[in-house]
C-alpha positions as CSV (number, residue, x, y, z in Angstrom):
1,X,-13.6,-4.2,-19.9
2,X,-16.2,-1.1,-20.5
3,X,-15.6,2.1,-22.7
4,X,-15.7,5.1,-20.0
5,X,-17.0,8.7,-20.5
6,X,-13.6,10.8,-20.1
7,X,-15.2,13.6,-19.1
8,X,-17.2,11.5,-16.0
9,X,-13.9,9.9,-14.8
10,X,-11.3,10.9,-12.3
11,X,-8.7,11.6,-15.1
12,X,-11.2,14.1,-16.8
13,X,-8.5,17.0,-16.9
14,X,-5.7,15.1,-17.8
15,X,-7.3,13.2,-20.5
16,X,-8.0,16.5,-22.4
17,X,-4.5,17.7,-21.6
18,X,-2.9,14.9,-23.3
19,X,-4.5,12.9,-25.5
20,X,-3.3,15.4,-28.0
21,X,-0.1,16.0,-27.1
22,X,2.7,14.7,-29.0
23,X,4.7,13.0,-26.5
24,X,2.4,12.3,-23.6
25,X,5.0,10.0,-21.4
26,X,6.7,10.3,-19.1
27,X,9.8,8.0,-17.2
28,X,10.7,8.3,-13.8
29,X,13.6,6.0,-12.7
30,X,14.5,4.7,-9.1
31,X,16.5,1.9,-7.9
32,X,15.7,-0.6,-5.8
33,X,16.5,-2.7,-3.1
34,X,16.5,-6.2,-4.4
35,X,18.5,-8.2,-1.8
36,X,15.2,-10.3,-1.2
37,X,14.9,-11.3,-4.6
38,X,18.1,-12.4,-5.4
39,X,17.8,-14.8,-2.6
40,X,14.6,-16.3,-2.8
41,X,16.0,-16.5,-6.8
42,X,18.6,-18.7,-5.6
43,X,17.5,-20.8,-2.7
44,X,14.1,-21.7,-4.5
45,X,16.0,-22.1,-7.6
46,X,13.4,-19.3,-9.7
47,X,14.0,-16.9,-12.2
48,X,15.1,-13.4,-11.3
49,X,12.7,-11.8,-13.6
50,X,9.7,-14.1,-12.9
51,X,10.3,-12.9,-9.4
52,X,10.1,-9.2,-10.2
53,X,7.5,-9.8,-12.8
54,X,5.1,-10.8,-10.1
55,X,6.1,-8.1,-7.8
56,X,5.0,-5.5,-10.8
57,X,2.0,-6.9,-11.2
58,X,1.3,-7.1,-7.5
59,X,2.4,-3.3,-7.2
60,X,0.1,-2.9,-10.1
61,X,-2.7,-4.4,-8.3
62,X,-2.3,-2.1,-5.1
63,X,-2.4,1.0,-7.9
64,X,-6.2,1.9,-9.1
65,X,-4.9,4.0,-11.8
66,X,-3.2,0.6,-13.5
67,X,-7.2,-0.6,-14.5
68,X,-7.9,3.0,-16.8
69,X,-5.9,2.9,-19.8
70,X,-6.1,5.2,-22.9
71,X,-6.5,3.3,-26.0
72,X,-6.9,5.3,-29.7
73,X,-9.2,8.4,-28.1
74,X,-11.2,6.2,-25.8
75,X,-10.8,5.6,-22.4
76,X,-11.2,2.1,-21.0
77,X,-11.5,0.2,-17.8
78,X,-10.2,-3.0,-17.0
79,X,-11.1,-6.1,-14.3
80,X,-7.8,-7.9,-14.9
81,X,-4.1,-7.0,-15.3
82,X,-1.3,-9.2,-16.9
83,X,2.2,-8.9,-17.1
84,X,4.3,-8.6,-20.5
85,X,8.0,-10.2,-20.9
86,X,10.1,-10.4,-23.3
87,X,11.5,-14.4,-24.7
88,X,14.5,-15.3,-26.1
89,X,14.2,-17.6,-28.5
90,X,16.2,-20.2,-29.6
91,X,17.1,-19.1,-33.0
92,X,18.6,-15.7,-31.8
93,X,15.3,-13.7,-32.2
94,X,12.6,-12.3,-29.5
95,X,8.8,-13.0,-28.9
96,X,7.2,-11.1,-26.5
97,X,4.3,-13.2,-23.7
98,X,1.1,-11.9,-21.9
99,X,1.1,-13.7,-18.2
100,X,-2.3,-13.1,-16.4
101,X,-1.6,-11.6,-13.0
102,X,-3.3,-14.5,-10.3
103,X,-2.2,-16.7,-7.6
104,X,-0.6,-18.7,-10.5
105,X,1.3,-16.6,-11.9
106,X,4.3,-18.4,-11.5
107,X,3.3,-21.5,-13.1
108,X,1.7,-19.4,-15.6
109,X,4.4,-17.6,-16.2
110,X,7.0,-20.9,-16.5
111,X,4.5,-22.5,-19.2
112,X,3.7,-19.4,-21.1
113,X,7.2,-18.5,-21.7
114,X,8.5,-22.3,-22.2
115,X,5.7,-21.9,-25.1
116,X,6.7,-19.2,-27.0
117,X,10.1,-19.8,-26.5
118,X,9.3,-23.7,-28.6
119,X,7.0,-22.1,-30.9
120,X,8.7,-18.7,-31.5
121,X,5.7,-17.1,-31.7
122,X,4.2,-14.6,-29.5
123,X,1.3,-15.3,-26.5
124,X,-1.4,-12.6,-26.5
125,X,-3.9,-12.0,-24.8
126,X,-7.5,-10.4,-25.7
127,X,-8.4,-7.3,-24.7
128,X,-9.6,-8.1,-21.5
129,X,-6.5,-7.6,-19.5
130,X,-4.4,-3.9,-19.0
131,X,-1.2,-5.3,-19.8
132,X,1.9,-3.7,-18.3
133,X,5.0,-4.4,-20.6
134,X,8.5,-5.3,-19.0
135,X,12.0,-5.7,-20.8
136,X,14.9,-7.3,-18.8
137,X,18.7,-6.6,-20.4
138,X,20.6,-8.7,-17.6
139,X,24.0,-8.9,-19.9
140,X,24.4,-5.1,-18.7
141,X,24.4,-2.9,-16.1
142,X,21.6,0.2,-16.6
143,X,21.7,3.9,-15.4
144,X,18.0,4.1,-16.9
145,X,16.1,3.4,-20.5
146,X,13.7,5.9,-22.2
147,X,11.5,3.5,-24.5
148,X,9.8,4.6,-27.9
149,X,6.7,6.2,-27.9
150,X,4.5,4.6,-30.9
151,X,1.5,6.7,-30.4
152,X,-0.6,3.5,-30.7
153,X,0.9,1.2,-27.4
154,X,0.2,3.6,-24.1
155,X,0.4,0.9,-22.0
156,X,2.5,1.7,-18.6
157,X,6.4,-0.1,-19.5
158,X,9.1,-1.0,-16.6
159,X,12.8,-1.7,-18.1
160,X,15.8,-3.1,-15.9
161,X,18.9,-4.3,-16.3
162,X,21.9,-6.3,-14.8
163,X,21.2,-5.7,-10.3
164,X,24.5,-4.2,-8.8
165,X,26.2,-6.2,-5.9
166,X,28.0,-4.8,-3.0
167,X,28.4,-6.3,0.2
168,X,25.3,-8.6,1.0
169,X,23.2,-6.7,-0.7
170,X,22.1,-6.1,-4.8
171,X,20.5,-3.1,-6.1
172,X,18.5,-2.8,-9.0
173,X,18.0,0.9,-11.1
174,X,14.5,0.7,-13.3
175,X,12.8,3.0,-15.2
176,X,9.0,2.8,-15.6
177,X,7.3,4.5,-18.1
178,X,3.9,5.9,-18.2
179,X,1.0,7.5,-20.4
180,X,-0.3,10.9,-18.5
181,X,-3.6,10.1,-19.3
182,X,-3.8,7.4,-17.1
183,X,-1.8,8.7,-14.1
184,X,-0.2,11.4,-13.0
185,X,3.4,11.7,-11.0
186,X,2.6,11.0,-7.5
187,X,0.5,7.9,-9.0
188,X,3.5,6.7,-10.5
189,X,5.9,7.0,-7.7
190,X,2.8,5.2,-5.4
191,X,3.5,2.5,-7.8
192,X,7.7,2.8,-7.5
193,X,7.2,2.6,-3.7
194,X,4.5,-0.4,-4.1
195,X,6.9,-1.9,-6.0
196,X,9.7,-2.1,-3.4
197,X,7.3,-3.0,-0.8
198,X,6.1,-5.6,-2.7
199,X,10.1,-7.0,-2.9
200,X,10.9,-6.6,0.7
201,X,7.4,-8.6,1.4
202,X,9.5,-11.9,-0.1
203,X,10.0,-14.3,2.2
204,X,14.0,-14.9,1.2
């Protein structure tokens, strides 16, 4: 992680557009083709959302603009990305859990979870990683989601709901919201279509 002259970097312009603005992001939604995922789901016997969890982070990956993140007025870079979720706990309540984005990621992921879900408190990570934040509602059925904007957390934020069935095959609408600084449009719909490449890349 290293502190980075805005002024020397690629998002120069756009970091003095919108640092200052009052509501600097910006949600683009897009469904997806998840056919892939709800197979391998079921005939590996995985979670849905872990699935998708690692295809975010592996869209992520494929996406330079995921590694520069606005935080307070700097501008930092990043070596490593993880992947936020959100745990249900046992009493009712929520705790959310950073999974480091690597080649375990799936046990990772399993572990990390089972642990916050016993301890019903939340796993962190330092500063090291850019962490992009997810929420799964699968009780219902989503058009889209607009989250809060805090003016502290720009981290980039994908939301989904309950995937759509028809015929043999399930579709998923998601919105993914973004800080301007960090990327523009056409960065965030690179990430959209890495995303749904990364899906279809499954082997179901």
């Amino acid at each position: 992680m290293e502190e980075l002259d805005p002024k020397q970097s690629p998002r120069a312009e756009a970091f003095g557009l919108w640092m200052k603005a009052p509501m600097p992001m910006v949600t683009l939604f897009k469904t997806l083709d998840v056919t892939r995922l709800v197979r391998l789901s079921r005939r590996q016997n995985l979670k849905f959302n872990l699935l998708l969890c690692w295809c975010v982070g592996l869209a992520a990956s494929r996406t330079e603009e995921f590694y520069t993140l606005p935080v307070g007025d700097k501008l930092i870079r990043y070596e490593r990305l993880a992947v936020n979720t959100v745990v249900a706990l046992r009493d009712g309540g929520i705790a959310t859990c950073d999974i480091p984005f690597s080649h375990q990621f799936r046990r990772d992921y399993l572990t990390l979870t089972a642990q916050v879900r016993e301890s019903g408190q939340p796993h962190d990570l330092n500063g090291d990683y850019m962490v992009i934040g997810t929420s799964a509602l699968p009780q219902t059925e989503l058009d889209g989601a607009v989250n809060i904007y805090a003016g502290f957390y720009n981290n980039p934020f994908v939301i989904w709901g309950k995937y759509r069935r028809k015929l043999w095959r399930a579709s998923l609408p998601v919105s993914f919201q973004f800080h301007h600084a960090q990327m523009d449009g056409g960065h965030a719909a690179g990430f959209l279509e890495n995303l749904q490449a990364a899906i279809r890349s499954l082997d179901p």
